[in-house]
C-alpha positions as CSV (number, residue, x, y, z in Angstrom):
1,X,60.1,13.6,32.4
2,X,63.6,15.0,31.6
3,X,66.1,12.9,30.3
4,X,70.4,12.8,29.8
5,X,71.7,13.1,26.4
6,X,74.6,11.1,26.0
7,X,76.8,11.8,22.7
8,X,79.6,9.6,21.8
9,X,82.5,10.3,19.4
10,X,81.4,7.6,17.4
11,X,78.7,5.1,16.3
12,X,79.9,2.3,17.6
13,X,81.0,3.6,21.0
14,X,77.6,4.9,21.2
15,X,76.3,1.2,20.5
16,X,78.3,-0.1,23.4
17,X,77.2,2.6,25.7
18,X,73.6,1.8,25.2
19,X,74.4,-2.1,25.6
20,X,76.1,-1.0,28.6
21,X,73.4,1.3,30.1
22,X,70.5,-1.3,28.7
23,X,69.1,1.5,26.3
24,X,67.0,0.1,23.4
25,X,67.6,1.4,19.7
26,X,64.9,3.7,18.4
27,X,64.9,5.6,15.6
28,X,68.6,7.0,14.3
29,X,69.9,6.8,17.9
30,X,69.2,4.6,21.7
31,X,66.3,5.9,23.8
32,X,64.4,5.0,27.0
33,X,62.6,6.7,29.7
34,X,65.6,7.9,31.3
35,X,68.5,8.3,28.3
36,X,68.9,9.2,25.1
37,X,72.3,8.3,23.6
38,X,73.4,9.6,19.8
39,X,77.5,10.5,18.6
40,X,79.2,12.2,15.9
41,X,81.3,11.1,13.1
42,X,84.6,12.4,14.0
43,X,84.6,16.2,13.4
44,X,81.3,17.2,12.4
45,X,82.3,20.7,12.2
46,X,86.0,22.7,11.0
47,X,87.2,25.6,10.8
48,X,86.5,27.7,7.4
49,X,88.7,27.7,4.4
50,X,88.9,30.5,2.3
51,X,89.0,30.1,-1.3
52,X,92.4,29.3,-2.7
53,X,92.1,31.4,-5.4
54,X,90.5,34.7,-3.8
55,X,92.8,37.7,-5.2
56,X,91.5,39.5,-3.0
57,X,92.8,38.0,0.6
58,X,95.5,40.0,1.5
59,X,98.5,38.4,3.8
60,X,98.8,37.5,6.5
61,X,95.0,36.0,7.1
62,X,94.0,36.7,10.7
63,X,90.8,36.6,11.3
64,X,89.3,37.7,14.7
65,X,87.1,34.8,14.6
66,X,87.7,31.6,13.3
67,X,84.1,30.6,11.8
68,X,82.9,26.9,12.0
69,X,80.9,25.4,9.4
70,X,79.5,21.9,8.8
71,X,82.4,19.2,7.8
72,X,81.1,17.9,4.0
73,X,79.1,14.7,3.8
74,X,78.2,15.4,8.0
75,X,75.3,18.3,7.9
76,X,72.8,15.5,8.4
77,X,74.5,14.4,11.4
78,X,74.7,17.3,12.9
79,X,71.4,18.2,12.4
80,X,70.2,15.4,14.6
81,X,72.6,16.1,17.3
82,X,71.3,19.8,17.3
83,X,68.0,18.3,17.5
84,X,68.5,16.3,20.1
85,X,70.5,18.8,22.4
86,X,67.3,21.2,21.4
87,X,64.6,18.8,22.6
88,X,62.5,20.1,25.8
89,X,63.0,17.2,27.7
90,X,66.4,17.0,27.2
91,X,67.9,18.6,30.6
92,X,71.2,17.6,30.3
93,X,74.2,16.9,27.8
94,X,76.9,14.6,28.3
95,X,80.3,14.6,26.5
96,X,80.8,10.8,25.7
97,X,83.4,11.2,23.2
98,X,87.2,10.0,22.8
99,X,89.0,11.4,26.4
100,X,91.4,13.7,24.9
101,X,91.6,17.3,23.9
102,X,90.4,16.1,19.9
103,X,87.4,14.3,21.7
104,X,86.4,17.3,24.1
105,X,86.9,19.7,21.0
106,X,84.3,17.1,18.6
107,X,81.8,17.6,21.2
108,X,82.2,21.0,21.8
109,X,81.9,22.2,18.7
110,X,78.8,20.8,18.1
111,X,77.2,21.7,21.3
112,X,78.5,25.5,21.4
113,X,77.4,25.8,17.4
114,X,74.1,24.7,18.5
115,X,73.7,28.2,20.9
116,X,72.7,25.6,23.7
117,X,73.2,26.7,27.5
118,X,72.0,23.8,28.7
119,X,74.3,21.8,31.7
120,X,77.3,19.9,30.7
121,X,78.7,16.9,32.3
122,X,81.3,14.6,31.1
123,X,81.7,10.8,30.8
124,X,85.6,9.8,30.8
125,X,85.7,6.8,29.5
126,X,89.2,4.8,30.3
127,X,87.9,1.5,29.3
128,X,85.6,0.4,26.8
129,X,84.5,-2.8,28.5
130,X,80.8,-3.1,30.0
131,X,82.3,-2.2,33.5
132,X,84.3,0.6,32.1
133,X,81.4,2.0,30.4
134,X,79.2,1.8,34.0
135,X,82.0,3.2,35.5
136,X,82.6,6.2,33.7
137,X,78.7,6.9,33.6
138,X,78.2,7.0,37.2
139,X,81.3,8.7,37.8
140,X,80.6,12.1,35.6
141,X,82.0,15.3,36.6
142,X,81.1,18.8,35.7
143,X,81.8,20.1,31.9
144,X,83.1,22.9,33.0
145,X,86.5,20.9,34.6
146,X,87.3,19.4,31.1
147,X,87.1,23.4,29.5
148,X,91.0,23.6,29.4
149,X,90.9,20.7,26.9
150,X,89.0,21.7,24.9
151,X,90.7,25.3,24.6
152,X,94.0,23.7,24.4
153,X,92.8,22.1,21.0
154,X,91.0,25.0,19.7
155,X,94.4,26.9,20.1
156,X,96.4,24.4,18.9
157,X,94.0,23.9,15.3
158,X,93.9,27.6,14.9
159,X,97.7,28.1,14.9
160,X,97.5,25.4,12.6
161,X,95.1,26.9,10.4
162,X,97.2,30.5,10.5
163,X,100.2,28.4,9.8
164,X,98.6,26.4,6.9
165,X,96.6,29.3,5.3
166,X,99.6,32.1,5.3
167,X,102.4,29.9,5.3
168,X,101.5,27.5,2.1
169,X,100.5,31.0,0.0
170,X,103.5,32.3,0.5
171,X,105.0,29.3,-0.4
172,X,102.9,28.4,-3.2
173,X,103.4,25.2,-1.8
174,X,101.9,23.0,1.4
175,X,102.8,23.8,4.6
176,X,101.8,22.0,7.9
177,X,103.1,22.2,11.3
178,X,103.5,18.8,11.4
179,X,104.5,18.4,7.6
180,X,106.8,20.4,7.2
181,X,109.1,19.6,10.1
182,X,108.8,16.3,9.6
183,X,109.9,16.1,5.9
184,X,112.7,18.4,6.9
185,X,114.7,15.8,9.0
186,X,114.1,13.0,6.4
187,X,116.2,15.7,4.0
188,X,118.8,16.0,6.6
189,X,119.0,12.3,7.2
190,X,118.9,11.7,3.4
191,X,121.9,14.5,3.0
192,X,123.7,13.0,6.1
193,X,123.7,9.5,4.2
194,X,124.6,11.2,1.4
195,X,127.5,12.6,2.3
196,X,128.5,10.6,4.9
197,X,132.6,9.0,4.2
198,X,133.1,6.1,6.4
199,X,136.5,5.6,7.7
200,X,138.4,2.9,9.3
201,X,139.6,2.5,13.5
202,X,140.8,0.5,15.8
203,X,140.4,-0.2,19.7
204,X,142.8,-1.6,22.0
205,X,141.2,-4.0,24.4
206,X,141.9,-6.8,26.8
207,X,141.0,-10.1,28.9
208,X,141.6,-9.3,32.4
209,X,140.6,-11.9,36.0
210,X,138.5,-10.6,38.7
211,X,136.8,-12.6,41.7
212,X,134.1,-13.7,39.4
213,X,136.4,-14.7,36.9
214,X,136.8,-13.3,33.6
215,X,136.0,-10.2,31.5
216,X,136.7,-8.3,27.9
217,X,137.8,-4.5,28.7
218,X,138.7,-1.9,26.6
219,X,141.3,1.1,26.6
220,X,139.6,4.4,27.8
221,X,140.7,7.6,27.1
222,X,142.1,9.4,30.7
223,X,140.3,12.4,30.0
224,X,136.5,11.7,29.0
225,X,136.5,7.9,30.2
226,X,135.6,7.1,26.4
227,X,136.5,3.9,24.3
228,X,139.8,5.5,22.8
229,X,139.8,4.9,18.8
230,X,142.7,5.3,16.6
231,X,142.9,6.5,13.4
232,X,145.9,5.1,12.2
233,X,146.7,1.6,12.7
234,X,150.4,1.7,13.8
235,X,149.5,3.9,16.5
236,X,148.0,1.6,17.7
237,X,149.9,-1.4,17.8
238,X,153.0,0.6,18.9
239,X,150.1,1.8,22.2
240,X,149.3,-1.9,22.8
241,X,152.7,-2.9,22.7
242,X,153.6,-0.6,25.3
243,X,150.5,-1.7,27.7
244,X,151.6,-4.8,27.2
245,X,155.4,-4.1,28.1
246,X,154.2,-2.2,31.4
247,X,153.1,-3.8,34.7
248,X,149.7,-2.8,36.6
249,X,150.5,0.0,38.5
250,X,146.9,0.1,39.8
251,X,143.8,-2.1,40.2
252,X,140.5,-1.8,42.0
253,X,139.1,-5.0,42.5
254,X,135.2,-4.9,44.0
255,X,132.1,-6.7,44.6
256,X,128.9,-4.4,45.0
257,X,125.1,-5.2,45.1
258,X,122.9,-3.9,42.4
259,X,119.2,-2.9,41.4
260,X,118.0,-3.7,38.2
261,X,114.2,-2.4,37.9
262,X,111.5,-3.7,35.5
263,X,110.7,-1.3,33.2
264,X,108.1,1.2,33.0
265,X,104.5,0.5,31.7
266,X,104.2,1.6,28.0
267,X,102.8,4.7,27.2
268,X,101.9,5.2,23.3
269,X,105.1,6.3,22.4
270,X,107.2,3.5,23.9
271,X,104.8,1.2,22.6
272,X,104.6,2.6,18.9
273,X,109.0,2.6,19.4
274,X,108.9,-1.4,20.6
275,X,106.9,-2.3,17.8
276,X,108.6,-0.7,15.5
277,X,111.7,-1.9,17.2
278,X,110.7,-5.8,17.4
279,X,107.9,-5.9,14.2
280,X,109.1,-3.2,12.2
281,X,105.5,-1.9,12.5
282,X,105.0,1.9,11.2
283,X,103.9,4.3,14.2
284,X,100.2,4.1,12.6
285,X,100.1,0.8,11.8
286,X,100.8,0.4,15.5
287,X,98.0,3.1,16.2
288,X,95.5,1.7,14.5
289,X,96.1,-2.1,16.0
290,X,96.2,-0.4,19.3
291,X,92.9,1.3,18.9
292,X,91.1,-2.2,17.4
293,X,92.3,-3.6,20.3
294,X,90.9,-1.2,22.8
295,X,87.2,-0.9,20.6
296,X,86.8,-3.9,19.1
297,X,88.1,-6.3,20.9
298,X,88.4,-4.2,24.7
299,X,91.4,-5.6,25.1
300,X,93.8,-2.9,26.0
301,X,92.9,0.2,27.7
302,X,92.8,3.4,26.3
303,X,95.8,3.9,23.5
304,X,97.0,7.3,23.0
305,X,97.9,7.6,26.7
306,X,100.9,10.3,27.7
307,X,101.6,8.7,30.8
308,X,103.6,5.3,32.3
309,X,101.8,4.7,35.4
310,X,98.8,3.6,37.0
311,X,96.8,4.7,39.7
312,X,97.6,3.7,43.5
313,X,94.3,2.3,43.9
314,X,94.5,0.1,40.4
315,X,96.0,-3.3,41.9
316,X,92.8,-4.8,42.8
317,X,91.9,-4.6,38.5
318,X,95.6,-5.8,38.1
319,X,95.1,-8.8,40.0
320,X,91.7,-9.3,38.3
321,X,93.5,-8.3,34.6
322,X,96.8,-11.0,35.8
323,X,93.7,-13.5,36.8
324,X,92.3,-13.5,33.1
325,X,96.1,-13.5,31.9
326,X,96.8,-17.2,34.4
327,X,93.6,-18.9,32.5
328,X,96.2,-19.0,28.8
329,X,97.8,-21.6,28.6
330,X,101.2,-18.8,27.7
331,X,101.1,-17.0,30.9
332,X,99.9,-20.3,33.4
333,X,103.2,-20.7,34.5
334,X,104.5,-16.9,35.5
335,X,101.0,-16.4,36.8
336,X,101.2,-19.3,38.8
337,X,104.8,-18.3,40.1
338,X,104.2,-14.7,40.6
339,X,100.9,-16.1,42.8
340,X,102.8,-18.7,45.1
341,X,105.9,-16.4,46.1
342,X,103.4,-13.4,46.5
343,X,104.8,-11.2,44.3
344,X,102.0,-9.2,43.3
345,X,102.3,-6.6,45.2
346,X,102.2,-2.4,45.2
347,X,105.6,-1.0,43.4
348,X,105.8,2.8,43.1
349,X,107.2,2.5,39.6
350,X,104.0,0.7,38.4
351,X,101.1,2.8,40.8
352,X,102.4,6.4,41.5
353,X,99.7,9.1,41.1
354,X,102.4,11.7,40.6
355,X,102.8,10.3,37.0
356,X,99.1,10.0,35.5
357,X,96.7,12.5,34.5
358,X,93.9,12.5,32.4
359,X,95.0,8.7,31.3
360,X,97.7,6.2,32.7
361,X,99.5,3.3,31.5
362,X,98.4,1.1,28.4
363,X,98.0,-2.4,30.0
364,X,95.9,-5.2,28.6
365,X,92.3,-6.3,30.1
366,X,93.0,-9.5,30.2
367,X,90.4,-10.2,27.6
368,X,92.0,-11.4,24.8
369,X,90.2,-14.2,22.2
370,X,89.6,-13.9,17.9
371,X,92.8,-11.5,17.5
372,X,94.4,-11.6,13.7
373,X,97.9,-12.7,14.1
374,X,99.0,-8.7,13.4
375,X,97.0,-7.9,16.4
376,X,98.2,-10.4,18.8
377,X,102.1,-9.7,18.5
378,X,102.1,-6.0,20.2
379,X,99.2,-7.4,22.3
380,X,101.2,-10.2,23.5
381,X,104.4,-7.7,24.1
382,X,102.0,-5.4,26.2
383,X,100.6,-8.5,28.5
384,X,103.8,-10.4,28.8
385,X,105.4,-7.0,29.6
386,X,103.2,-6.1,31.8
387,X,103.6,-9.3,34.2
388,X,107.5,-8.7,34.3
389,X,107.1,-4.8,34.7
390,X,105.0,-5.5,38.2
391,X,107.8,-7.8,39.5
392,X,109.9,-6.7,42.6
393,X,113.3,-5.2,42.2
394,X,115.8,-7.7,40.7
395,X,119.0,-7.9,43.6
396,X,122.3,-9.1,41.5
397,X,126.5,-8.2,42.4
398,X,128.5,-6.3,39.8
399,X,132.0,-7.0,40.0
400,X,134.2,-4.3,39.0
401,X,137.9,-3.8,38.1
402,X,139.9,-1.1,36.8
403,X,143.6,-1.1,35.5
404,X,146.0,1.4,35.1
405,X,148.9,1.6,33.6
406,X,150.9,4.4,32.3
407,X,152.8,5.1,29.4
């Protein structure tokens, strides 16, 4: 009897698949009559690097082939993954790893290293809860779709090697596309501060009465419609005592109705920017709680999402995810609001398939229980967030006035 070969990015994942699928642990992986399931450790396989200290390389290294070989510490592991995919009765592979181009390029490695030509088919998993894991199985598609992935971070860890291998010889020193930018703008910000000589201004402004009552203004310039700023001080004063001296010679006084829409859902840079913003949490710090909470805990969906939207047919798990959410005792009462004046309902800022891919939004699960206190702030953000960012449109007026007077 044939049987699927299921390998994850990592053991754990590979754990929860099995619990998910009800396959048994035997041996170093999860087997039954119908599955085996086995993952890697990360990269199991990189790129080749030659010797630091060969004279005989010659600049610039550009190999016609970029040659694989075993990552240290992980030849075992690979050599029961290329068991497995080699095994008779195993008629068909599935990618189970991580769904993004580092995921499809972990599992392709390993599989094309192995020579196998055997049929591919790939689980994308969105959601590492039971469901999402059942989900994802019995909605596999064709390896072959996924292909552009997986080429997209081949070519991107090539032109990083060529970048690395040439550039930091040259150099003498380290280079890194990522590195080397990036340690760049902290030496312009550094020499910014540095020679940065702060100097004194003043603005002119005002207290002026409109319908609504009062309001602070201040003195544009005519041209740009910028806060004007002064230099000098006596300038200054000598301009406000003119405006002072002078009578309107024009005002606009008007009512108008305005929108004010929620914001969008987080992706995983707007969520790694609030946390830093609110908790002073680094960008990986943020990461890594992110990712906890989506493996560990499957409390968030995946993290390293691109994309601030979710798909048109999602609101039937939003209700379910804003159900868990109404059984705290923190979100009862919004929950209970947003419930009795029907306000759940389908917004094209929050489901619009025009602005997912691959992955959509990061929005919690509504399973949240035995978080450390670290993880429950951003968690918190992204739930209580989420309940304002599927509200209706907010309706308000804006009262506006404008004065001119001339000089």
């Amino acid at each position: 009897m044939s049987k699927i070969l299921i390998i994850a990015e990592k053991p754990n994942v590979a754990a929860e698949i099995a619990a998910a699928l009800g396959v048994p642990r035997k041996a170093n992986s999860y087997e039954n009559n119908e599955l085996i399931i086995s993952n890697c450790l990360g990269h199991l396989l990189n790129i080749v690097v030659p010797e630091w200290r060969n004279k005989n390389l010659e600049l610039p290294l550009i190999p016609d082939i970029f040659p694989l070989e075993p990552s240290k510490g992980k030849e075992e592991q690979y050599n029961l993954l290329a068991k497995l995919i080699n095994r008779a009765d195993v008629s068909i592979v599935v990618n189970a790893c991580d769904a993004d181009r580092e995921g499809e390029s972990i599992f392709r490695r390993v599989f094309d290293y192995t020579g196998s030509t055997k049929p591919v088919k790939r689980m994308w998993i969105q959601s590492t809860t039971k469901q999402g894991y059942i989900q994802a199985f019995q909605n596999m598609k064709d390896g072959v779709e996924y292909r552009n992935l997986y080429d997209a971070a081949q070519s991107r860890a090539e032109a990083d090697w060529l970048l690395g291998m040439n550039g930091s010889r040259v150099l003498q020193s380290q280079v890194g596309r990522v590195m080397t930018p990036t340690l760049a703008m902290v030496v312009d910000r550094f020499l910014e501060n540095k020679n940065f000589k702060s100097s004194d201004y003043w603005e002119i402004g005002g207290i002026f009465q409109v319908k609504a009552g009062q309001y602070e203004a201040r003195l544009l310039n005519s041209d740009d419609d910028k806060i004007a700023k002064f230099n000098d001080k006596e300038k200054a004063q000598d301009v406000l005592k003119i405006l002072q001296s002078q009578s309107l010679f024009s005002v606009e006084d008007e009512c108008k109705q305005s929108l004010s829409y929620a914001p969008y859902l987080f992706d995983s840079t707007e969520l790694q920017k609030q946390a830093n913003k609110k908790f002073k949490y680094s960008a990986d710090k943020t990461l890594s709680i992110m990712q906890s909470l989506y493996e560990k805990y499957k409390a968030m969906t995946y993290p390293r999402s691109d994309f601030n939207a979710l798909p048109e047919d999602y609101l039937p798990t939003i209700n379910e995810t804003i159900n868990h959410l109404g059984s705290l005792t923190e979100y009862q009462h919004i929950v209970s609001e947003m419930k009795h004046n029907q306000l759940i309902q389908q917004n094209k800022r929050v489901f619009d398939n025009s602005r997912i891919d691959s992955h959509y939004a990061i929005v919690p699960t509504g399973f949240i229980k035995d978080t450390s206190w670290e993880e429950e702030i951003p968690l918190s953000k992204i739930s209580s967030d989420e309940l304002k960012q599927i509200l209706p449109t907010e309706e308000y007026n804006v009262f506006n006035m404008i004065v001119l007077r001339t000089l």
